[in-house]
Structures are given as structure tokens and as C-alpha cells.
N, C-alpha and C positions, 0 to 999 in steps of 0.2 A: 564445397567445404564440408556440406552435412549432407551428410547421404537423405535420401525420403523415406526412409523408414526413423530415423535419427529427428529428422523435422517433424513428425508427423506424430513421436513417440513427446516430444517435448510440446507440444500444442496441445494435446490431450491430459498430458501431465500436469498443466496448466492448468490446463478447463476444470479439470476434477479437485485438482488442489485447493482452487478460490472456491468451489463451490462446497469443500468440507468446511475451508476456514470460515464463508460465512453462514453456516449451519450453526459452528460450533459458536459463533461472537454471539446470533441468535440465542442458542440457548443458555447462556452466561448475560444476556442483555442485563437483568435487575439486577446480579451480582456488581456489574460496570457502573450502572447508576447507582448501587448507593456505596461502595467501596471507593471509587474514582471519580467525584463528582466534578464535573470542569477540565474534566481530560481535552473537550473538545477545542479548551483554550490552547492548549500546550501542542497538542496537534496544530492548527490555524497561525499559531508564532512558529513552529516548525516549517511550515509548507512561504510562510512570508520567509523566513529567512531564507532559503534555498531560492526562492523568486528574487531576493535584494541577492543573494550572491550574483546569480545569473545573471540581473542587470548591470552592476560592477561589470563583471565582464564582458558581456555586451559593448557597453559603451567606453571602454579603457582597452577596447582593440584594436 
């Protein structure tokens, strides 16, 4: 389906991309704490609701 230049172009793509974006969360860190305090709640209710979706349908299949 993907040629290995294609695979190989998007694995790298990857690797380099997460590693700007966590360079750049790093240098914006104190900005986060004190602009967005409790963010980490609304993340944590985000990632529970996608886990209660999944179980819904898990068990309703």
C-alpha cells in the first residue's frame, strides 16, 4: 500500500515532530502552569470519557 520510502518518510516525520512539540510544551512549561492551572483535570475527564465510550461498546457488541 506504502511504498518504504513513504514508510520510512512518515516514521521519521513522527519522531521529529514529537520531539519539536515536546521541546516546545518544555519551553512554554511556567507559561502552562500559571495561564492553565488544572488543565491536567480536563485532560484526565477527556481520556476517561473516550475509555467509558470504548467500554459502551465493548460490552453492547
Amino acid at each position: 500500500m506504502f511504498s518504504k520510502g513513504q514508510i520510512i518518510f512518515g516514521i521519521l516525520f513522527f519522531i521529529v515532530f514529537a520531539i519539536v512539540i515536546g521541546f516546545t510544551y518544555r519551553k512554554d512549561l511556567k507559561l502552562h502552569k500559571k495561564f492553565y492551572p488544572g488543565s491536567i483535570w480536563i485532560l484526565l475527564a477527556f481520556i476517561a470519557f473516550i475509555l467509558f465510550i470504548s467500554a459502551i461498546k465493548f460490552f453492547f457488541k
